[in-house]
N, C-alpha and C positions, 0 to 999 in steps of 0.2 A: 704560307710559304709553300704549299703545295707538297710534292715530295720531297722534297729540304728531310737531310739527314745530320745531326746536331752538331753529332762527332765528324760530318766531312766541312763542319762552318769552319773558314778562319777567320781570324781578328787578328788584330794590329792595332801598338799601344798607339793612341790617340795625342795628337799636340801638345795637347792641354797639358799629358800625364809627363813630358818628357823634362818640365821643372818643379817634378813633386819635392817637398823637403817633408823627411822623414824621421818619426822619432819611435821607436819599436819600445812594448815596456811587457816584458814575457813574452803573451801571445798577441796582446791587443798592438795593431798601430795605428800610431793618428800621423794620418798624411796633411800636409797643408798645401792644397790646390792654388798656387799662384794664380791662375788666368782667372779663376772665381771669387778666388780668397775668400773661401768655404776651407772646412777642419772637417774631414773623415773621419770617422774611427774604423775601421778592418779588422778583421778576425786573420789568424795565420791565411788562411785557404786565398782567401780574396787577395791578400797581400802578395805571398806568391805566383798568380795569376798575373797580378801585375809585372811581377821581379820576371818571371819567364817569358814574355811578351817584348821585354827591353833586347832580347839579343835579335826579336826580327817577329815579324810574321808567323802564326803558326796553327795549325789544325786546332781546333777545339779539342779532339783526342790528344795530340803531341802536350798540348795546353794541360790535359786534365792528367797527364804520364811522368808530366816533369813535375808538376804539384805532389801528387800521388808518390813520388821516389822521395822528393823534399822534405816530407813529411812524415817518411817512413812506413808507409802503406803499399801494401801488394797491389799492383795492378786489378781494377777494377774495385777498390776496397772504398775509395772514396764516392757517397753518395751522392747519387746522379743528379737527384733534388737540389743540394747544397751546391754542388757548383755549378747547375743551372742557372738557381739566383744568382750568386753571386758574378756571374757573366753578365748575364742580365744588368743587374744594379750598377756597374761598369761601365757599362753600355751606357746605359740612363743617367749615369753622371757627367758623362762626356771623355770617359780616360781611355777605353777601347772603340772601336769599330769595328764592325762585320763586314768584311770583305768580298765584294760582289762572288758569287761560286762561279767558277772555272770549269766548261765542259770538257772533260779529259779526251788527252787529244789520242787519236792509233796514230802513234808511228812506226806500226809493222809494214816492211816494203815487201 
């Protein structure tokens, strides 16, 4: 991806993920993917990921900010690693997409 910076990707929850039925049990949840009818299991991190994705579109940082609050973590507290994968595995499942990147526009006149 050349100089592709991680935290300026967005994603956008995916069709597939928009008739998840969900069953939360503590930490773990097991989502049931209608369009698959495959059974996830999810750790909090991932699941959240999901849940903040439903209100729109959003930065991989805005992504990793609202997790990170949800969860009660200081900014930057949650490992980079961890919600790499789990974007990634997302990705790979079919529930999110990466959103072509957007050359930022000057509208200084």
């Amino acid at each position: 991806m050349g100089n592709c910076q991680p935290d300026r990707e967005a994603f956008v929850l995916a069709e597939a993920a928009r008739s998840l039925i969900w069953q939360a049990w503590d930490e773990v949840y097991i989502i049931y993917q209608a369009s698959s009818a495959e059974t996830h299991v999810f750790n909090e991190t991932t699941a959240l990921i999901l849940r903040s994705l439903e209100q729109g579109p959003l930065l991989a940082e805005g992504t990793r900010n609202r997790v990170e609050a949800a969860l009660g973590l200081d900014p930057g507290e949650l490992v980079e690693e961890d919600f790499a994968f789990a974007l990634a595995r997302l990705e790979e499942l079919g529930l999110i997409d990466r959103l072509d990147p957007v050359s930022p526009v000057d509208d200084r006149r």
